[in-house]
C-alpha positions in Angstrom: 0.0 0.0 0.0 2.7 2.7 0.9 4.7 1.7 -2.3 1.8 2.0 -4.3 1.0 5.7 -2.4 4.8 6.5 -2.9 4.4 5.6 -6.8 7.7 3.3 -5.9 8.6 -0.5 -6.0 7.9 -3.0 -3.1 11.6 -3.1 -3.5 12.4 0.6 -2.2 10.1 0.5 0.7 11.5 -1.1 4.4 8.4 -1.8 6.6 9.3 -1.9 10.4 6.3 -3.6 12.7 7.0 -4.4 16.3 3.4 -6.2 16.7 3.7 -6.9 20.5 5.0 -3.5 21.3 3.4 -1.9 24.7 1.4 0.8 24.0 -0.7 2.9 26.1 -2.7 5.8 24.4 -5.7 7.5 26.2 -5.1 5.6 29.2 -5.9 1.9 27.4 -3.8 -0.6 25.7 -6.1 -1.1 23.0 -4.6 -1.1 19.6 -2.6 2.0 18.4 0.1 3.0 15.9 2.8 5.2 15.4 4.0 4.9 11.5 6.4 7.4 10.4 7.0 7.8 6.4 10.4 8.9 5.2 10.6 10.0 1.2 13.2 12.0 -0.4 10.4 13.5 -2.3 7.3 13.0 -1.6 6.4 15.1 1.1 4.1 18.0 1.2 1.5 19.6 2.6 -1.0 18.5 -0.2 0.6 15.1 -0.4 1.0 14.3 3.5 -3.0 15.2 3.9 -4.1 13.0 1.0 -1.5 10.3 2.4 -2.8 11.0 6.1 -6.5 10.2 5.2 -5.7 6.9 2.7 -3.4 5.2 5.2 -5.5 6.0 8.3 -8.4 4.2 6.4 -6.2 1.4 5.0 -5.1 1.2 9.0 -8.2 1.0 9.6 -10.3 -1.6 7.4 -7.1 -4.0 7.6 -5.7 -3.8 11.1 -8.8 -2.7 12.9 -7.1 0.6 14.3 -9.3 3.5 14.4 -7.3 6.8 13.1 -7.8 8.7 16.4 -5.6 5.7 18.3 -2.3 6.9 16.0 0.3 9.1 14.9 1.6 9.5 11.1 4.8 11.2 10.8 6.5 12.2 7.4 9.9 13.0 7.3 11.5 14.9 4.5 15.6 14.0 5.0 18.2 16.5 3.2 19.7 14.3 1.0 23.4 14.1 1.9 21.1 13.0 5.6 20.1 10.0 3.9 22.5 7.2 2.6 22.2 3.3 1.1 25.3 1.3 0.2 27.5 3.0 1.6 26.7 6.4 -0.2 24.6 9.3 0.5 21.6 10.1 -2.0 23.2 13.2 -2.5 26.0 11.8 -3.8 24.5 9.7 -5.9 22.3 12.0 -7.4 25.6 14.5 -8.2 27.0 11.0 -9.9 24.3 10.6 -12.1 24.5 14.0 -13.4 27.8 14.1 -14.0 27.1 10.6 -16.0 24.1 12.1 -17.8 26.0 15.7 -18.9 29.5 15.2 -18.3 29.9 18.5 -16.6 31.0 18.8 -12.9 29.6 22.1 -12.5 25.8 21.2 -12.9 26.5 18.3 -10.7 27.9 20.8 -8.0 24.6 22.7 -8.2 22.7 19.5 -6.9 25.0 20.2 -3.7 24.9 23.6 -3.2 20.5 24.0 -3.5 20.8 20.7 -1.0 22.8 22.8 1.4 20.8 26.1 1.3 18.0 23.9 1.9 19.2 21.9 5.0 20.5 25.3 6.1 17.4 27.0 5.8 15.5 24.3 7.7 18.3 24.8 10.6 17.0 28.2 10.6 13.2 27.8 10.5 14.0 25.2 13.5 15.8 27.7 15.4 13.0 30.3 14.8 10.5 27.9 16.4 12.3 27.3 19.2 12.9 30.8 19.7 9.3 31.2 20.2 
């Protein structure tokens, strides 16, 4: 279902359950979730709510958990924050440009937006906490 969401391959999604995991939420034991969702690029506003609603009700008809009784979480990693194999999808992603144009400058411009960006989420954090 969450490849399917994700518009990716059984084979690029990792499912974690820990079925007999303890949880208390409301005050009772009965059944409850906490799924967090981590996509280099799918994750937005418009798509998290859409997401939100489809995998609550798929929670729902298949595992018998009622929305209210869980949490959904969607993470949006910087890239060079996220690795496989060894490398980081950031430097993959300057690889295959460099492959596909043969130019090192274009691939150094894959870097530099992902660092603006993790910088300017440092700062958005630091302005919330500010608060």
């Amino acid at each position: 279902m969450i490849a399917k969401r994700y518009g990716r391959t059984e084979e690029t999604v990792c499912v974690s359950i820990d079925h007999s995991a303890c949880m208390v939420m409301g005050g009772t034991f009965d059944g409850s979730y906490m799924l967090t969702i981590t996509s280099l690029s799918m994750i937005s506003p418009t798509c998290n709510k859409r997401n939100a609603a489809l995998i609550s009700e798929w929670i729902n008809n298949n595992l018998g958990v009622v929305g209210t009784r869980g949490y959904i979480r969607f993470v949006d990693p910087d890239f060079a924050n996220y690795a496989t194999g060894g490398t980081t999808m950031l430097d993959l992603m300057e690889r295959e440009e460099l492959t596909r144009t043969g130019a090192a400058e274009k691939a150094g411009i894959i870097r530099d937006k992902s660092v603006k960006r993790s910088m300017s989420r440092h700062r958005s954090k630091k302005e919330r906490t500010s608060y």
